[in-house]
Residue, then its C-alpha position, 0 to 999 in steps of 0.5 A: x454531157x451525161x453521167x453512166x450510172x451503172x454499178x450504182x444501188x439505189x441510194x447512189x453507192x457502188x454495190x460491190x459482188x462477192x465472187x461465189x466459190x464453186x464446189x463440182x460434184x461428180x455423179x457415179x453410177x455404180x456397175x453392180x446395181x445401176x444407182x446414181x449417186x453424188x459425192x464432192x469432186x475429187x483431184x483426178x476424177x473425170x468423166x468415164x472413169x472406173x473408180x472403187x468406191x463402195x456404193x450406198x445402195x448395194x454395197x458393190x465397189x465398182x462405179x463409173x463417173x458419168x458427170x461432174x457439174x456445179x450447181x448454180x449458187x445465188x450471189x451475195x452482195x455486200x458493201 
């Protein structure tokens, strides 16, 4: 008979993860200057899509979305 003790930490406690809340972010790239920059994903943003936001860099309100990503987050382990 054996005894499978996976999920088990050192000290022979169940470790429990916590699940990682993910946050996407969308890359613009502005249409007057080429810059790239990132802003937290908004409801209806995908990719390819022409939105009118003002750019940082020069100022244009023109910017194509050429991704949206999530950034890899560590888990946390609690117990």
């Amino acid at each position: 008979m054996s005894i499978n003790m996976t999920g088990l930490g050192q000290e022979g406690s169940i470790t429990k993860v916590r699940p990682v809340p993910f946050n996407p972010i969308t890359q613009l790239k502005c249409l007057s200057c080429g810059s790239t920059h990132t802003r937290p994903h908004k409801e209806g943003d995908f990719i390819f899509k022409n939105v009118e936001e003002k750019c940082p860099n020069c100022g244009g309100n023109t910017h194509l979305i050429t991704a949206i990503y999530v950034e890899e987050q560590k888990q946390q382990r609690f117990r």
